[in-house]
C-alpha positions in Angstrom: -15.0 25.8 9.0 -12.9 22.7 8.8 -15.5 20.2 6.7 -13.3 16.7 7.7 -13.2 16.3 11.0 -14.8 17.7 14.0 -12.4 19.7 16.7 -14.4 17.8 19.3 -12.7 14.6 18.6 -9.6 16.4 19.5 -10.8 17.7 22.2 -12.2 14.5 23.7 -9.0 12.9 22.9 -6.6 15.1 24.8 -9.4 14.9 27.7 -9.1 11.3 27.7 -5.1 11.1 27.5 -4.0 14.1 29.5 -0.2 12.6 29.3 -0.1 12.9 25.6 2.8 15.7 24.6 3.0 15.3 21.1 1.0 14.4 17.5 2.5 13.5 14.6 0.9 14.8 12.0 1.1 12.3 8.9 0.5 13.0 5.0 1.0 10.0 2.5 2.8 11.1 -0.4 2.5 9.7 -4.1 5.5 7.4 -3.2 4.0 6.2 -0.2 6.2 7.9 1.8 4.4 9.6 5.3 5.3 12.5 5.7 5.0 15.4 8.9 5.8 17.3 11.5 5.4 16.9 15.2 3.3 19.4 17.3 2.4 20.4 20.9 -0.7 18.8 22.1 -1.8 22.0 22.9 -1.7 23.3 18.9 -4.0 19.9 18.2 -7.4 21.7 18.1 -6.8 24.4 16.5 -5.7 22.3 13.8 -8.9 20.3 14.1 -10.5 24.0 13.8 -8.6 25.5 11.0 -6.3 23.5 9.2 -2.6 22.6 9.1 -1.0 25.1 6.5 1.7 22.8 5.2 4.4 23.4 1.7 2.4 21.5 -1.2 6.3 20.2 -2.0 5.7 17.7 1.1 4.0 16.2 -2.1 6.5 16.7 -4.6 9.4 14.9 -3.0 11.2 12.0 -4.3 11.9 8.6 -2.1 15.4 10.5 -1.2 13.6 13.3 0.2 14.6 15.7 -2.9 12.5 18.5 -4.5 10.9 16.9 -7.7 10.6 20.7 -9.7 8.4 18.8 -13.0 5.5 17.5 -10.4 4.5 21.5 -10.6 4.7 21.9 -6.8 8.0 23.6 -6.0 9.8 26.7 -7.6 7.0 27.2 -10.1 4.8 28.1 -7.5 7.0 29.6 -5.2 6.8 26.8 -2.9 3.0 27.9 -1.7 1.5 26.6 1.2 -1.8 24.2 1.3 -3.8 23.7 4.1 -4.2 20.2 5.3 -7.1 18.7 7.9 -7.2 15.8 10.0 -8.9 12.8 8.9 -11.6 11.9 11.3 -11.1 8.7 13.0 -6.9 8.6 12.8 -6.2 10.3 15.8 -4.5 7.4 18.0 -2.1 6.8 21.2 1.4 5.6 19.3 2.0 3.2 21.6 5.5 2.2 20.5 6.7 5.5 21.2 8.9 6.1 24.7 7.3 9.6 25.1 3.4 9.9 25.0 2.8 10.4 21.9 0.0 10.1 19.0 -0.4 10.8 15.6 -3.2 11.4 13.0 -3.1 11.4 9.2 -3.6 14.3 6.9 -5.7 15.0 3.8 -4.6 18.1 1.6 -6.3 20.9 0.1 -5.5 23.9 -2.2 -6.9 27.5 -0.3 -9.4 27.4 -2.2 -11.1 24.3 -0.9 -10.2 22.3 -3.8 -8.8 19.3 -3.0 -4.7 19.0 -3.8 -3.9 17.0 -7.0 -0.7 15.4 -5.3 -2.7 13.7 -2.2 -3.4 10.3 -3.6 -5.7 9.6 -0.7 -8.1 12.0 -3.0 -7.9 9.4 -5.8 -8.9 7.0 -4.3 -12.1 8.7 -2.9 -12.9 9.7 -7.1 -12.5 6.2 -7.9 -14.8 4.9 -4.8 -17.2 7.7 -6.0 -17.1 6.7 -9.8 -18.9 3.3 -8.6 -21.6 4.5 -7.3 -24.1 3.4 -6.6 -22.2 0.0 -6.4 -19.8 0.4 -2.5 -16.8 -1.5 -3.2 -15.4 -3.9 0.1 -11.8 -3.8 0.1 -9.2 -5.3 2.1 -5.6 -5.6 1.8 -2.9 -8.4 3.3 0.8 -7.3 3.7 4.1 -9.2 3.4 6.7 -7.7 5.1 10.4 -9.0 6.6 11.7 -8.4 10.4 15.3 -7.8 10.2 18.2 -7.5 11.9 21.9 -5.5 11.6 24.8 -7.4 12.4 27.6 -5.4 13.7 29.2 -5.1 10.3 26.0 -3.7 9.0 24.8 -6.7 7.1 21.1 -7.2 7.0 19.7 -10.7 7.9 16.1 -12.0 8.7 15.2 -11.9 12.2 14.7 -14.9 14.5 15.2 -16.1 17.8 13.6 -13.6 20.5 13.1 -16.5 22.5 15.0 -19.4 21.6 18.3 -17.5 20.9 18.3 -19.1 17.3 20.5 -16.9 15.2 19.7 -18.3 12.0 15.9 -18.0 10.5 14.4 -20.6 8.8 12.0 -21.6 6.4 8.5 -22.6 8.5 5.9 -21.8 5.9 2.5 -21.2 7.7 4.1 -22.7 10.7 3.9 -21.7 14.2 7.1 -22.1 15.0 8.3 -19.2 14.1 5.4 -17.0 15.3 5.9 -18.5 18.5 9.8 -17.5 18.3 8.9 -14.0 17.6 6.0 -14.2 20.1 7.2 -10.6 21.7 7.2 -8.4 19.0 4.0 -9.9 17.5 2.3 -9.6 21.0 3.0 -6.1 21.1 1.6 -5.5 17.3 -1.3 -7.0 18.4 -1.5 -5.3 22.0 -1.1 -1.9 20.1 -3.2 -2.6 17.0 -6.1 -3.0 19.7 -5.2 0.1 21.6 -5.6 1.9 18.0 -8.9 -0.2 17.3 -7.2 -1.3 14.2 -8.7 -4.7 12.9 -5.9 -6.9 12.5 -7.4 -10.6 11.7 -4.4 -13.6 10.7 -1.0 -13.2 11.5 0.6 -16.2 9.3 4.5 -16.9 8.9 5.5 -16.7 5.0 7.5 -18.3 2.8 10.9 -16.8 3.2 13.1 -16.9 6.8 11.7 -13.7 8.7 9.1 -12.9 6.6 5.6 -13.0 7.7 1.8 -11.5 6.7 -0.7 -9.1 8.3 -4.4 -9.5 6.7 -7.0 -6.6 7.5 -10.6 -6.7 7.9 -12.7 -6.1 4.4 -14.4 -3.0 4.7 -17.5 -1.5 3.1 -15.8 1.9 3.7 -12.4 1.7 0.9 -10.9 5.0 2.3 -10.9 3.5 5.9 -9.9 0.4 5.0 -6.5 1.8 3.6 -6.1 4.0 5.7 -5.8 1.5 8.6 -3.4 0.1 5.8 -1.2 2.9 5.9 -0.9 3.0 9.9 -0.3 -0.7 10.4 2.5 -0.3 8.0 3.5 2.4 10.7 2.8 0.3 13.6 4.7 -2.3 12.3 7.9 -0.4 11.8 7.4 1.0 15.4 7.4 -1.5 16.8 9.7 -3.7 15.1 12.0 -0.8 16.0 11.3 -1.1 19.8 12.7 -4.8 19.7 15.6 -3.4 17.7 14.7 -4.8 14.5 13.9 -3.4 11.2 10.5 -4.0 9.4 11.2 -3.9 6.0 8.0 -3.7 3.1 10.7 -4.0 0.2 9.4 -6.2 -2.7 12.5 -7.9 -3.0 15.2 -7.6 -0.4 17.3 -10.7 -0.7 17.6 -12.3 -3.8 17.7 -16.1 -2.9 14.3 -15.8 -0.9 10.6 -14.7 -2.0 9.6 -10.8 -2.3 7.0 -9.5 -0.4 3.7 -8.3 -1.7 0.3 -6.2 -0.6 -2.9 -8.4 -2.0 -6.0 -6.1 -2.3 -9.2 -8.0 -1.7 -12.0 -6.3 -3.7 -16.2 -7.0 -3.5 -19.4 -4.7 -4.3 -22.0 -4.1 -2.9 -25.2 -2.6 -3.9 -27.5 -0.5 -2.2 -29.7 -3.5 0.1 -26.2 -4.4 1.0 -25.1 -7.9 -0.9 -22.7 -8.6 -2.7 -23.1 -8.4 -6.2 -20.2 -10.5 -7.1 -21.6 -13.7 -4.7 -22.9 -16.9 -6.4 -22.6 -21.0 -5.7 -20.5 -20.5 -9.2 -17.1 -20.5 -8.0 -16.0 -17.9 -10.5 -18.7 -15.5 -9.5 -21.5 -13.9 -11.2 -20.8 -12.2 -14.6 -19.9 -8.7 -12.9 -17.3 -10.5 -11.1 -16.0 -11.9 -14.6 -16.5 -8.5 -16.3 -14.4 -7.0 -13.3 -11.3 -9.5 -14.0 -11.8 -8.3 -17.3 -10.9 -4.9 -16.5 -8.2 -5.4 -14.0 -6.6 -7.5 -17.3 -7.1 -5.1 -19.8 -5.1 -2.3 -17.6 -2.9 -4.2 -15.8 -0.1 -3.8 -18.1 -0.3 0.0 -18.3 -0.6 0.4 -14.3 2.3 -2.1 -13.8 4.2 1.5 -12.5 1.7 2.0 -9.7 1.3 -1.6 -8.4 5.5 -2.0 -8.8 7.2 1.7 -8.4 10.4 1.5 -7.5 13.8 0.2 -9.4 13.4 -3.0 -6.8 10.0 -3.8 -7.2 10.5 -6.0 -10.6 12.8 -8.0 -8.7 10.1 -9.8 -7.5 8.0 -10.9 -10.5 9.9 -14.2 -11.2 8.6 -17.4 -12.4 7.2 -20.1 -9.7 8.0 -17.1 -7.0 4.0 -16.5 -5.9 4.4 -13.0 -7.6 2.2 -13.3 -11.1 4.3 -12.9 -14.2 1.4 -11.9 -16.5 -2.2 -10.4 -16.5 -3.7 -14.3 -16.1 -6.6 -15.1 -13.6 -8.3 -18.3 -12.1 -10.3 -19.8 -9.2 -8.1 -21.2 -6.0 -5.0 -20.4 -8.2 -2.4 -18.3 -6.3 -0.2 -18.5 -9.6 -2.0 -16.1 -10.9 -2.8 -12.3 -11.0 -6.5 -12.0 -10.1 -7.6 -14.9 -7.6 -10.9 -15.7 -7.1 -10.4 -17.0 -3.1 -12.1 -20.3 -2.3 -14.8 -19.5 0.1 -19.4 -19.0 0.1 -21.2 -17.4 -2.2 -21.8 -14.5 0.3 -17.7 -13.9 0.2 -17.2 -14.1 -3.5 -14.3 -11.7 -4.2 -11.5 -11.3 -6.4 -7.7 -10.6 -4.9 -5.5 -8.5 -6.8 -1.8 -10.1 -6.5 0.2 -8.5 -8.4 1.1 -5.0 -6.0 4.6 -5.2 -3.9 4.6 -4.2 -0.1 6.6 -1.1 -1.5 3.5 0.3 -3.3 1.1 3.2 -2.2 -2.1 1.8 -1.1 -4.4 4.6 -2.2 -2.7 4.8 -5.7 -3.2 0.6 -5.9 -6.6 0.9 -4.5 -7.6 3.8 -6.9 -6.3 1.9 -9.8 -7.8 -1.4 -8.6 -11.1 -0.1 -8.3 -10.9 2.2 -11.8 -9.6 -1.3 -13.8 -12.8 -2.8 -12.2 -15.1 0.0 -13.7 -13.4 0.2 -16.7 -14.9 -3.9 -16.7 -18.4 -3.1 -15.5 -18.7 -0.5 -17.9 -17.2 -2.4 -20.9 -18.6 -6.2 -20.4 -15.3 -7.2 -20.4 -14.6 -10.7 -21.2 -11.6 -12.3 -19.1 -11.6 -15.8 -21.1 -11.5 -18.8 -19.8 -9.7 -19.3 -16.4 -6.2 -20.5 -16.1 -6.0 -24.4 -14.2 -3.2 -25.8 -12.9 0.4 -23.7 -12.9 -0.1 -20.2 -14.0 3.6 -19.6 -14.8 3.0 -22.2 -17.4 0.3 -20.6 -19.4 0.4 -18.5 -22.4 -0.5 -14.8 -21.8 -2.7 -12.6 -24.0 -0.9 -9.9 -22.8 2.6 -8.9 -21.4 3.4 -7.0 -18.5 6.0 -4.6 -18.3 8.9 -6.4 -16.2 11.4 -3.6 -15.9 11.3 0.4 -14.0 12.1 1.8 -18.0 9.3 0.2 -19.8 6.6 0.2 -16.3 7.3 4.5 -17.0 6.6 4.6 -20.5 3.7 2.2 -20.1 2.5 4.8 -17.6 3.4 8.0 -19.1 1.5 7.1 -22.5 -1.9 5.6 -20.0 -5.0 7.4 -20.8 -6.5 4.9 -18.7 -4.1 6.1 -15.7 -5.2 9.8 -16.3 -8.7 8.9 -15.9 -8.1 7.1 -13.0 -5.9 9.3 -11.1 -6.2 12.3 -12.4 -3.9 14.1 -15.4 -2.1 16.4 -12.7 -1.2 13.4 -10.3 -0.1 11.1 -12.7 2.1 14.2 -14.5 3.5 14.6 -10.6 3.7 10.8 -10.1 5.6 9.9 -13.3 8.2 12.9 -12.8 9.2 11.8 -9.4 9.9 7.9 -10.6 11.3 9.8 -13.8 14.1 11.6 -11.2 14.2 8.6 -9.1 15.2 6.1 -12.1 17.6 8.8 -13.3 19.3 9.4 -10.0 19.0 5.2 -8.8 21.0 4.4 -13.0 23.8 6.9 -12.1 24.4 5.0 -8.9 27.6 2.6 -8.8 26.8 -0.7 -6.9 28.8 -3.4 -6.0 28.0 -5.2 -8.5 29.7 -3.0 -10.6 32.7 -3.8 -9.5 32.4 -7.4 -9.1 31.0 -7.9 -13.0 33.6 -5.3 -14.3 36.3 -4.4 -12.5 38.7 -6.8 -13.2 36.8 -7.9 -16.6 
């Protein structure tokens, strides 16, 4: 008996699109990576009735697509099958698709029931339990660049669609540039409502071609990142339909500004308010005693909010990516934001996560810093006014892939969190990544030494 979702959503479904040929069928990986296979829509139901059996070394993959052996889910175990289910609610038309398609994401379990250590979807629901009987509200925003490929395959930001304007500009939170790109953001919108995904503010960022997507805040966290993890999707499908490339680096052109994935985090108790809310601009003292926690393990979890060799090229001084574990009220030069806004919306925004980062490993961690505060009394100090990259830090923050996998490796806190298994899986993947990325030889290789 499949205890997720009900075969009568996928039977209703196929009912209701009888054109539909193929699902995807999509499992987030620790790296953030979906992973899958497509099926006939006639094997749909029966995977709603009994599971997908699927090789647990989806899981244990690095970004490259190669076997990870030390994450415990390859050779050792002679490659063993788990058994995945559909996760109720994600089966959705692809509209950016030229064949009738869909696609539904995946949740992993062991035979036994037990659910797989590798999914991180399954850490976050621990750390969403773990507050209880608090419900944490959560909502993320995403940076992200549309690109294009000249035809000597270099990669520039993407303007123009209507004006013919080959070279992007800067247009901070101007419309300008929305307008230009009107066709590709009118079909994000037209297919994030055919998925009944909440998209709210579509804004123009910073950088030529880069722009942000903010969510709805949710009282359910799993939902809420899921619908993270399929705009990301959309996004890149469509993009691709308009022959451009959406691209959720953290830092893909040096001279402009990297591209982050801001989690928005409330709770709730049990008659439904929110329990950091007060005319106090900084919050009530749970909401200070949360900061507190996000500070304490910010450092250490620096590898989960920043995983990748290019994620610390972002964190640079008077950049809009926080340089230390500071927070403040109305300050976006800081780490943890307290937005301007009523008492009823009181919140605090985690800043410091890159668009390259898993959203159930960041929301996990998020949430776990913030018990680890409720649970303590933790004591933030005094908020930081004015420029944030001007303040003195009580604490560093790994700013290098080397130090970000030591930090993690020797995390108790991370173990907790996660779970021992996941983070022993998570750290020897970015382990074999780091390893493989150092042996490559770039072009800058050559230009700093060749002739030197």
């Amino acid at each position: 008996m499949n205890p997720h979702a009900d075969p009568a959503e996928a039977r209703d479904f196929l009912a209701a699109h009888p054109d539909i040929e193929a699902i995807e069928l999509l499992i987030t990986d620790p790296g953030g990576v979906a992973r899958g296979k497509l099926v006939a829509r006639e094997e749909l139901e029966g995977i709603y009735r009994e599971g997908r059996y699927v090789a647990g070394s989806i899981l244990g993959l690095d970004i490259t697509g190669e076997d990870v052996e030390a994450t415990g889910l390859v050779w050792s175990v002679g490659d063993a099958d788990r058994r995945c289910w559909p996760i109720p609610g994600t089966l959705k038309r692809t509209p950016w698709t030229r064949r009738p398609c869909a696609q539904v994401l995946l949740t992993m379990h062991d035979l036994d029931g037990t659910p797989t250590y590798a999914d991180p979807r399954h850490a976050l629901a621990r750390s969403i339990a773990a507050l209880a009987p608090l419900t944490p509200v959560v909502a993320a925003e995403i940076e992200f660049y549309l690109l294009t490929r000249d035809a000597d395959g270099t990669l520039r930001p993407a303007s123009g669609l209507l004006s013919g304007r080959r070279q992007a500009r800067f247009d901070s939170y101007g419309l300008g540039k929305l307008d230009d790109m009107s066709p590709v953001f009118d079909d994000i919108y037209a297919a994030a409502k055919s998925m009944d995904l909440p998209l709210r503010t579509l804004m123009s960022e910073y950088a030529p071609g880069q722009f942000e997507i903010t969510l709805l805040h949710r009282a359910d966290a799993l939902r809420a990142i899921d619908e993270a993890i399929v705009f990301k999707r959309l996004i890149r499908g469509v993009a691709l339909r308009h022959g451009l490339i959406a691209c959720f680096m953290a830092k893909p052109f040096e001279e402009q500004a990297g591209s982050g994935m801001h989690v928005h985090v409330s709770l709730q108790n049990d008659a439904g308010e929110n329990v950091f809310g007060s005319d106090d601009p900084a919050g009530t003292p749970l909401l200070r005693h949360a900061i507190g926690g996000l500070q304490k393990t910010m450092a250490e979890s620096m590898l989960i909010f920043a995983p990748n060799a290019n994620s610390y090229r972002r964190f640079r001084r008077m950049s809009y990516a926080p340089v230390a574990p500071t927070w403040g009220i109305n300050n976006r030069s800081v780490s943890l934001r307290i937005p301007a806004g009523g008492a009823a919306s009181r919140h605090v925004e985690h800043r410091v996560s890159g668009a390259d980062a898993n959203p159930y490993l960041v929301a996990a961690t998020v949430l776990a810093g913030v018990r680890v505060g409720l649970d303590g009394h933790s004591d933030p100090g005094p908020p930081i006014t004015g420029n944030g990259y001007e303040a003195t830090a009580t604490a560093t923050l790994p700013h290098d892939w080397h130090s970000a996998i030591r930090a993690a490796d020797q995390s108790q806190f991370l173990r907790n969190a996660l779970g021992a298994e996941l983070m022993q899986a998570f750290i020897a993947i970015k382990q074999q990544e780091c390893d493989k990325f150092n042996a490559k030889v770039s072009a800058a290789d050559y230009e700093w030494y060749l002739e030197n």
